[in-house]
MITI-722021 format. One record per residue (C-alpha): residue in three letters; x, y, z. Coordinates in steps of 0.25 Angstrom, whole numbers, plus 5000, padded with zeros to 4 digits. Example, Ala and Ser with C-alpha at 12.3 -4.5 7.8 and 13.67 -1.06 7.14 Angstrom:
BEGIN
ALA504949825031
SER505549965029
//
This chain:
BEGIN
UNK532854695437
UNK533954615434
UNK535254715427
UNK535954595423
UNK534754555415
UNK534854675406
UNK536154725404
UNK537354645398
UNK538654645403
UNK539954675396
UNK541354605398
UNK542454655392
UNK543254535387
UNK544554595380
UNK545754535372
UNK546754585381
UNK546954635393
UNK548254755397
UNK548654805411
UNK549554915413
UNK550954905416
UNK552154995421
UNK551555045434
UNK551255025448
UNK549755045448
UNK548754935447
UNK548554885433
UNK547354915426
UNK546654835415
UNK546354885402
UNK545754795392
UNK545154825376
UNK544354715370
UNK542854685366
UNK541654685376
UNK540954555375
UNK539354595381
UNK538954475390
UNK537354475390
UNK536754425404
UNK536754275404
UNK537954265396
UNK539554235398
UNK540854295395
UNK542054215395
UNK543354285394
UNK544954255398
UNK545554295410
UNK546654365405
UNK545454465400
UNK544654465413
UNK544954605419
UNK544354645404
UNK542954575409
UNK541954695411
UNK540554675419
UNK539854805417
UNK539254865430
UNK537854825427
UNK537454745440
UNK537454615433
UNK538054475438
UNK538954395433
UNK539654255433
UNK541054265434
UNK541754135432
UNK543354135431
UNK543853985425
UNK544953925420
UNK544653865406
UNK545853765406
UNK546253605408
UNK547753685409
UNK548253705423
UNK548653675438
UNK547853615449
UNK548053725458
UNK547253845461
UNK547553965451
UNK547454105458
UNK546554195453
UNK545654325454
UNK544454355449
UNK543654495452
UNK543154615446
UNK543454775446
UNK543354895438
UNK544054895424
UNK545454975430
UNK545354895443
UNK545454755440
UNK546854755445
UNK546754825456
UNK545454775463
UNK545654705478
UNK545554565479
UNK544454485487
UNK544954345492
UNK544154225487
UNK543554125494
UNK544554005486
UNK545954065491
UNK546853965497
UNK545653865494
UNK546153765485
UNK547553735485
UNK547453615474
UNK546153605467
UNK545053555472
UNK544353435463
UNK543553375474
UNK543953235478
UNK544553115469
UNK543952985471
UNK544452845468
UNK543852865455
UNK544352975450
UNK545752945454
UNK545652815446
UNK544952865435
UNK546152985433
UNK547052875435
UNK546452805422
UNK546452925416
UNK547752975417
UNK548352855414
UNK547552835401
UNK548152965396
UNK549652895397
UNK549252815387
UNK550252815375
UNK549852815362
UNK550652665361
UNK549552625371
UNK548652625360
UNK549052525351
UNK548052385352
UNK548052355367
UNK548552195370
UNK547452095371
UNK547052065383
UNK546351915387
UNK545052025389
UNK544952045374
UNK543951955367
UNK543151975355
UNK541551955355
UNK540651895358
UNK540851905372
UNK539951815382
UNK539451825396
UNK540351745404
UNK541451775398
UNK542751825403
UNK543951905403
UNK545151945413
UNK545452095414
UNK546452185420
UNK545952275429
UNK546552405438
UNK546552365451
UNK546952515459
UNK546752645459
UNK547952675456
UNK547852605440
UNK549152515443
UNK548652375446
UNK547752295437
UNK547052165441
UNK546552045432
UNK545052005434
UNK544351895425
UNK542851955421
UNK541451895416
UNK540551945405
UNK539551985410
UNK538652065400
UNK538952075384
UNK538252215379
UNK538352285365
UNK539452375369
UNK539852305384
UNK540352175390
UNK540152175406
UNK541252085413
UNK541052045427
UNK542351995435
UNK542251855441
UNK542751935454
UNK541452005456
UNK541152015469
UNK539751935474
UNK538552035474
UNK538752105462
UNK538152115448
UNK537052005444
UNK537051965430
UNK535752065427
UNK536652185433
UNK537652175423
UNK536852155412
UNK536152275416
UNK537352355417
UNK537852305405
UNK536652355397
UNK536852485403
UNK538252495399
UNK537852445386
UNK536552515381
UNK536852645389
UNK538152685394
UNK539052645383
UNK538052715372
UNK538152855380
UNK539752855381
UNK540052825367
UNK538852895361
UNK539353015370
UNK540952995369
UNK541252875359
UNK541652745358
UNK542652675366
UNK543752585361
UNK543552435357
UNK545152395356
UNK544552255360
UNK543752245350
UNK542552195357
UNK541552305354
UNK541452305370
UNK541752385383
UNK541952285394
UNK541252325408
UNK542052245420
UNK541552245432
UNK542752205442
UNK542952195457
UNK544452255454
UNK543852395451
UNK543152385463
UNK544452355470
UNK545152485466
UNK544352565476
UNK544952525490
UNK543752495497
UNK544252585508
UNK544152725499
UNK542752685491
UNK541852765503
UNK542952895501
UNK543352885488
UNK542452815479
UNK542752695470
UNK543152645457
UNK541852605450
UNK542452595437
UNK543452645425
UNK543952635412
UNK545552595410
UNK546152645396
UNK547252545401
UNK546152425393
UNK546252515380
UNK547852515378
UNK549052435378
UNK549352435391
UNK549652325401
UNK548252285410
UNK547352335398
UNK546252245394
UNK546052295380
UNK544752315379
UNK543652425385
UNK543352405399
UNK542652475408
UNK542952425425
UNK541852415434
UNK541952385450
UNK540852265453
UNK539852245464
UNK540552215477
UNK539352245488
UNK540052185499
UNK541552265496
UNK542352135493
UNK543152185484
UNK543352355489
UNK541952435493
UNK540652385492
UNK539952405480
UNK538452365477
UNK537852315464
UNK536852415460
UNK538052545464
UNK539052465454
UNK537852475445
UNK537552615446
UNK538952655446
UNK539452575434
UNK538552635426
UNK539152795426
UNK540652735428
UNK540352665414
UNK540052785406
UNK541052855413
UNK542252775412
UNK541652735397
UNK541952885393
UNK543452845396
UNK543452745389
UNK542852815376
UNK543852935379
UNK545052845381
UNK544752785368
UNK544352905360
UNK545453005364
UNK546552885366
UNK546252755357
UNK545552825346
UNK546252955343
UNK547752945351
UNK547553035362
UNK547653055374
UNK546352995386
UNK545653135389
UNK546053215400
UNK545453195413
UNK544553315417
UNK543853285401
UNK543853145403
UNK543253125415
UNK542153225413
UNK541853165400
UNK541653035408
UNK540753105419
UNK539953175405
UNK539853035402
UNK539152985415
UNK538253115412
UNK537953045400
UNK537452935406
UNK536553005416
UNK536053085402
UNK535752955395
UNK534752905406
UNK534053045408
UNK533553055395
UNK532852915396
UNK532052995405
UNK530852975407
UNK530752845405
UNK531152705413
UNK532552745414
UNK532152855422
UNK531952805433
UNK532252925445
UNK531952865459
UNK531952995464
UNK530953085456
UNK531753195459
UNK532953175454
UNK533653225441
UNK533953105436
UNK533452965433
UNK534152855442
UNK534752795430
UNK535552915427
UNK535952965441
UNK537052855441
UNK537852935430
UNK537553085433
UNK537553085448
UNK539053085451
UNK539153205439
UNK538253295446
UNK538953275461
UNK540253305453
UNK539953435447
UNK539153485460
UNK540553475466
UNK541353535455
UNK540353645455
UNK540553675469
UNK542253725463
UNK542253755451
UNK543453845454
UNK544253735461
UNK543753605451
UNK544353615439
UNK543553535428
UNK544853525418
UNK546053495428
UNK545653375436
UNK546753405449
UNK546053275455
UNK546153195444
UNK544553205441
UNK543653205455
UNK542253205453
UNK542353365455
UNK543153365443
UNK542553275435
UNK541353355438
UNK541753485431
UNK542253405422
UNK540753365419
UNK540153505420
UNK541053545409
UNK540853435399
UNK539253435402
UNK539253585398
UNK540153565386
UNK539353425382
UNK537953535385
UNK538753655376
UNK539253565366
UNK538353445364
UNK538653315371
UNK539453265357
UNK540653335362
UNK540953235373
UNK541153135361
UNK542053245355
UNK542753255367
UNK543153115369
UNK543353095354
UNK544853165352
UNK546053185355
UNK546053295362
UNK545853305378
UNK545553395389
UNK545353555384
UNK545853535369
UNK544653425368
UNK543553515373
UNK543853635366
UNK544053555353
UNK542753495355
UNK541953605358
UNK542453705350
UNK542853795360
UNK543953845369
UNK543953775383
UNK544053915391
UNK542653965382
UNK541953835386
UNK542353835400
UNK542153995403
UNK540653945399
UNK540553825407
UNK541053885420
UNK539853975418
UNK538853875413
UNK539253805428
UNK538553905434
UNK537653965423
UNK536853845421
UNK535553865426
UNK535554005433
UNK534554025446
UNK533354085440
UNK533754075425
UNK533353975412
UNK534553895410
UNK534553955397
UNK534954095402
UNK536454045403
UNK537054035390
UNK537053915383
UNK538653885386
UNK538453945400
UNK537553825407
UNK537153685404
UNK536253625397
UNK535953465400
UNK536153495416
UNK535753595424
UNK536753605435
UNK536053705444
UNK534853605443
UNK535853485448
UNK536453555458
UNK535253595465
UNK534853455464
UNK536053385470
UNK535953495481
UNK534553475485
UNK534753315485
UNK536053335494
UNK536553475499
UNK537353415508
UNK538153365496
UNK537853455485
UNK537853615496
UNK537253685484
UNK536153715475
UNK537253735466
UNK538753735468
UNK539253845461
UNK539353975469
UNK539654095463
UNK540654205471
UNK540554355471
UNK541654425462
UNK541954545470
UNK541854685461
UNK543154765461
UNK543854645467
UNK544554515463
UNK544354365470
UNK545754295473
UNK545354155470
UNK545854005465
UNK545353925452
UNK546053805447
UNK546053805432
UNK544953725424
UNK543953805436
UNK543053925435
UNK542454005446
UNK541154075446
UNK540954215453
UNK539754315452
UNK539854475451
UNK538654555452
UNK539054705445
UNK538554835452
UNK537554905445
UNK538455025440
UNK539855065439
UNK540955015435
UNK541054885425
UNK541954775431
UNK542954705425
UNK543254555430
UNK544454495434
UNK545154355432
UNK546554345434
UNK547654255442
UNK547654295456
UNK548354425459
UNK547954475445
UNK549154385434
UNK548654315423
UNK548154175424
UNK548954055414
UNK548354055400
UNK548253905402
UNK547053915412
UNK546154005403
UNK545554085414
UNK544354155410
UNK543254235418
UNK541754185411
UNK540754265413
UNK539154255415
UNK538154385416
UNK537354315426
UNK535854355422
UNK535654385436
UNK536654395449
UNK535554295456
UNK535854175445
UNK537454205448
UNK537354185463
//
């Protein structure tokens, strides 16, 4: 029979916390304060300047213990800390047991940065020096044109031609497709091989029917300071010359972006909303080889992507005279936004936009595009969840990053309604101050909860509805796409799922690094008799961690020590 079943545990979560002074013996904590009963299957959040107050009775039952640091405030270096468990009058006192991340990560580790990430911070950062002196009526520019617009027309634009943001070049376009809400141009220097007529007009309509309903339906509508009622799409062989053909195998490639630099008074804006696109190039004449139907594919999820910027820049920036959002809540409103896409064709299932060629698989071809890159991303954030912080980007925004980034705003979107990414992008508030507003709650209550619901979601051998409600998902199932990823590549993907729970020691303390913006998740299994225990979460050699990082210990009554392995 199962003890944890049928008894609830008890932690002591106090209002303050005293140790005794004036001597040379060992301090010992004493604490006064309610006791807040945590059933089995549910959670306790508490600060960790009350953790040595946490009582787990001795009742034999398991729990999840997962230290985190609730904050966007701090440094990218590891923060010592200890985490353990003794008797109430040895919490101080207890020997210390080495963990396995000491000396491990001397800066922290976000997993590499691509090409496209760099350029993407680079854009980013430099849209929030914008001044507000910026945004009086940009200068027209010979793009700017009033409708109709016709096929066949063209327009000359100023392009970024490096990595680095500094050098624009010149290049002279076609229209080549006129929608409701797009206009597709096609520059002149197209390499040969590239999109027929019937390829842009079917890329068009995507961008016109689909993809631009489901950003602006989800985070609202983007400027229109050219007065057109348009967002231009250029497809340009100078994006595809960003990318040193020499790096594309390594580092990836710039497939696309959004510059605020067009939506200002700046030198090199075009004044108007344009989204840039690499073109075709199968034989590599202008950088790396690029073949039609991958440029297709991958326009596609760059779109709604890079549209999410745009709408955000406008929102935060144009509309209300704020500042662009920060980076860890702009990019992974931008990865919600491919989600979205990958949403919108799973629920045309079934029907003949479904179309799966593998039977198998989760989902249909036409969504794969947009929501295969989220799932690699938070396998690999998963894997560190103590060393990848989803709110301090030290990398400027890898895909491990943007990753967490991701699994936080699609539990909040699952928690809150998917409405509050319109909320989000729609304000001047950024980064934590923007959550919290949104939600209605603190940001320390709502991350306790989701570094639980990381690993809560789905327990082996229970409903999904045995977690709470605020402690797992509800529109993924991310044991379910673990698994999956793992059976189709295990070489790749090493593990059924990626979080592995470690042992917290009793009458002892784990020595250990975090990085704030991180949680860490253990497992301690009480005897069956005896003393209670109190847990233990402090800087490393006992001191007090800074206010700023709102450390807190979150706590699950596992409702069996089987689901917490």
């Amino acid at each position: 029979m199962n003890r944890a079943a049928a008894v609830a545990a008890v932690l002591a979560a106090v209002s303050a916390c005293s140790k005794s002074s004036g001597s040379t013996a060992p301090p010992v904590d004493t604490c006064t304060g309610a006791t807040v009963t945590v059933a089995v299957n549910q959670v306790a959040t508490v600060p960790a300047a009350s953790a040595p107050c946490v009582s787990l009775p001795a009742d034999g039952s398991t729990y999840l213990v997962s230290p985190n640091m609730a904050s966007e405030n701090g440094p990218s270096t590891p923060v010592g800390i200890e985490v353990g468990s003794a008797p109430p009058a040895a919490v101080d006192v207890v020997p210390q047991v080495a963990g396995d991340f000491v000396g491990m990560m001397p800066a922290m580790n976000a997993g590499p940065r691509g090409l496209r990430e760099q350029f993407d911070y680079m854009l980013r950062s430099r849209e929030r020096t914008f001044t507000p002196a910026m945004r009086r009526p940009p200068v027209a520019k010979a793009i700017t044109k009033s409708p109709p617009y016709h096929i066949g027309d063209t327009a000359t634009f100023h392009v970024l031609s490096t990595l680095t943001g500094s050098t624009y070049k010149l290049d002279t376009a076609l229209v080549s497709y006129i929608g409701n809400h797009i206009i597709i141009y096609l520059s002149i220097r197209a390499p040969a091989g590239g999109f027929a007529p019937s390829d842009i007009s079917a890329l068009g309509t995507t961008f016109d029917t689909d993809l631009y309903g489901i950003d602006t339906l989800a985070f609202g509508a983007p400027s229109d300071i050219d007065a057109n009622g348009h967002v231009f799409v250029l497809l340009s062989p100078v994006v595809n010359s960003i990318t040193p053909s020499a790096q594309c195998a390594t580092q990836g490639y710039i497939a696309g972006y959004f510059d605020g630099t067009d939506l200002v008074n700046l030198p090199n804006s075009n004044s108007s909303e344009v989204f840039y696109s690499i073109v075709p190039d199968p034989a590599g004449t202008v950088s790396c080889a690029h073949a039609t139907a991958t440029v297709g594919s991958r326009m596609l999820a760059t779109f709604i992507h890079e549209f999410q910027h745009m709408i955000s820049f406008n929102q935060h920036y144009l509309v209300r005279g704020g500042q662009q959002e920060v980076t860890w809540l702009n990019e992974g409103m931008s990865h919600i936004a491919e989600e979205l896409g990958s949403k919108f064709y799973e629920a045309l299932c079934p029907g003949p936009r479904c179309l799966k060629t593998d039977p198998t698989q989760l989902f249909p071809d036409s969504s794969q595009g947009f929501i295969g890159g989220d799932l690699g991303n938070f396998y690999s954030y998963l894997q560190g969840t103590d060393t990848v912080s989803a709110t301090i980007f030290a990398n400027g925004g890898s895909l491990t990053e943007r990753g967490a980034a991701w699994l936080f705003l699609r539990w909040l979107g699952d928690l809150k309604g998917e409405a509050i990414y319109r909320s989000i992008d729609q304000t001047v508030l950024v980064g934590v101050p923007n959550i919290e507003a949104q939600s209605g709650e603190t940001f320390p209550a709502l991350f306790g909860d989701w570094s639980l619901a990381l690993y809560a979601d789905s327990l082996p051998g229970f409903a999904r509805a045995t977690a709470p409600t605020r402690d797992r998902y509800q529109s993924r199932n991310l044991r379910a796409l673990s698994y999956r990823e793992f059976t189709i590549d295990p070489a790749f993907f090493p593990l059924p799922f990626p979080i592995q729970t470690r042992t917290l020691p009793l009458s002892g303390k784990v020595s250990a690094s975090m990085f704030v913006g991180t949680m860490m998740h253990y497992k301690i299994t009480m005897p069956s008799s005896g003393s209670e225990m109190r847990l233990h979460f402090a800087a490393n050699g006992g001191g007090t961690l800074p206010t700023a990082y709102n450390a807190q210990i979150s706590v699950l009554h596992c409702p069996s020590s089987a689901a917490c392995q």
